[in-house]
C-alpha distance (Angstrom), angle and dihedral (degrees) to the residues before:
residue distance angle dihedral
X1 . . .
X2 4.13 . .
X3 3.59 89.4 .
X4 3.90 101.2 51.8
X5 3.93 85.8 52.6
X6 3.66 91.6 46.3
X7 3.57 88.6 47.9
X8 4.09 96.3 47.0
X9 4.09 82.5 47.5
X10 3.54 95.0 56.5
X11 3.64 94.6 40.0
X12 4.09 91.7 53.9
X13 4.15 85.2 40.3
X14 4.02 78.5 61.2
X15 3.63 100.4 44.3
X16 3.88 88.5 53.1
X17 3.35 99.4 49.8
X18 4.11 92.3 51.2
X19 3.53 88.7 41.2
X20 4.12 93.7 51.3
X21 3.86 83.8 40.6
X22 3.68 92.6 60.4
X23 3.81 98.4 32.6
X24 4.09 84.8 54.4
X25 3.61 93.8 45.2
X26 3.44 92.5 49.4
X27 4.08 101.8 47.3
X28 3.81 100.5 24.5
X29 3.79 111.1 147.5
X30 4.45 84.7 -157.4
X31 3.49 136.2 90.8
X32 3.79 117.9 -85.8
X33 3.42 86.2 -102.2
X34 3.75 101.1 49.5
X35 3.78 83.4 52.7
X36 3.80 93.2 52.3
X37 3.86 89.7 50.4
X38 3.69 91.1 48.2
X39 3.84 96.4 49.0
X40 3.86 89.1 49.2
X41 3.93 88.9 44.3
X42 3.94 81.3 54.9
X43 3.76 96.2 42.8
X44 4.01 91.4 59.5
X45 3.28 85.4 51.1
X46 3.09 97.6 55.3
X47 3.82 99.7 38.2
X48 3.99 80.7 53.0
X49 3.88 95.8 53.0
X50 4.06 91.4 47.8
X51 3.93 89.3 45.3
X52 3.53 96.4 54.2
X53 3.91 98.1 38.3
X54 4.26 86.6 48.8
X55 4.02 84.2 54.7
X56 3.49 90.9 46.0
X57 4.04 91.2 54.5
X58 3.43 85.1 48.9
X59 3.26 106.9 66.1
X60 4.39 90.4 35.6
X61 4.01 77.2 64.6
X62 4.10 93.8 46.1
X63 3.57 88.7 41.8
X64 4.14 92.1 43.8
X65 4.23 86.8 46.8
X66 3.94 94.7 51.4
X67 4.10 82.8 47.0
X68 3.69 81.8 55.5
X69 3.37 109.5 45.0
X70 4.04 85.6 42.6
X71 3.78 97.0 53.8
X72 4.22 86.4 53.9
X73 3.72 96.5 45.1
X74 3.65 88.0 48.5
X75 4.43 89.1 47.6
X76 3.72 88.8 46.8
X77 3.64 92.9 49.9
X78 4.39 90.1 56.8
X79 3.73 81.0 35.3
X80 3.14 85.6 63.4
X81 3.41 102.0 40.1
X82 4.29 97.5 52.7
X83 3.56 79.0 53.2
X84 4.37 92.7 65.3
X85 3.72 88.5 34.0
X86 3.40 83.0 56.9
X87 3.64 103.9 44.1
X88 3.77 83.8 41.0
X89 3.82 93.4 58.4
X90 4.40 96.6 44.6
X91 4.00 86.2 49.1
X92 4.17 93.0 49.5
X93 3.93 86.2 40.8
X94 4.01 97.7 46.0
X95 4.54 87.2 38.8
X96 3.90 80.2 59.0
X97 3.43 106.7 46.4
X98 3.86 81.1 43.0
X99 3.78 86.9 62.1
X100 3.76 98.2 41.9
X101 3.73 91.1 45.7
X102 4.11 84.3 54.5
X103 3.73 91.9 50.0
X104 3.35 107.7 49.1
């Protein structure tokens, strides 16, 4: 659920930025030139802003794998475990019906 409402907040982040883009282009009181410079001061920005927010989502997902991968190991590892308290149980059952079997 974190990553569709990342995802619809970089996708309005976008929309703004072409819409300022195009609103700026379209009313700027500067040169052609001081427009260009500003767009490409904007773009950076921008570039800058989606850079840093895709390296943040990267490590979420690293940090969200390792979660993974922890939460199994840990399942195998009681997995494991029921398994021997398991085998424990059938071998203490089956000695004492051994025993009983030799008594009786």
């Amino acid at each position: 659920m974190e990553n569709n409402q990342s995802g619809s907040n970089f996708l309005y982040f976008l929309t703004g930025i072409s819409v300022g883009a195009l609103i700026g282009i379209l009313f700027a009181p500067q040169s052609g030139r001081e427009t260009r410079d500003y767009i490409t001061t904007r773009t950076e920005e921008g570039r800058g802003y989606v850079t840093k927010k895709s390296q943040d989502l990267r490590g979420q997902a690293s940090e969200y794998v390792d979660r993974g991968k922890e939460m199994v190991q840990d399942q195998k590892e009681h997995l494991a475990a029921a398994i021997d308290a398991g085998k424990q149980a059938y071998k203490s059952e089956t000695g004492a019906k051994a025993a009983k079997g030799a008594k009786g």
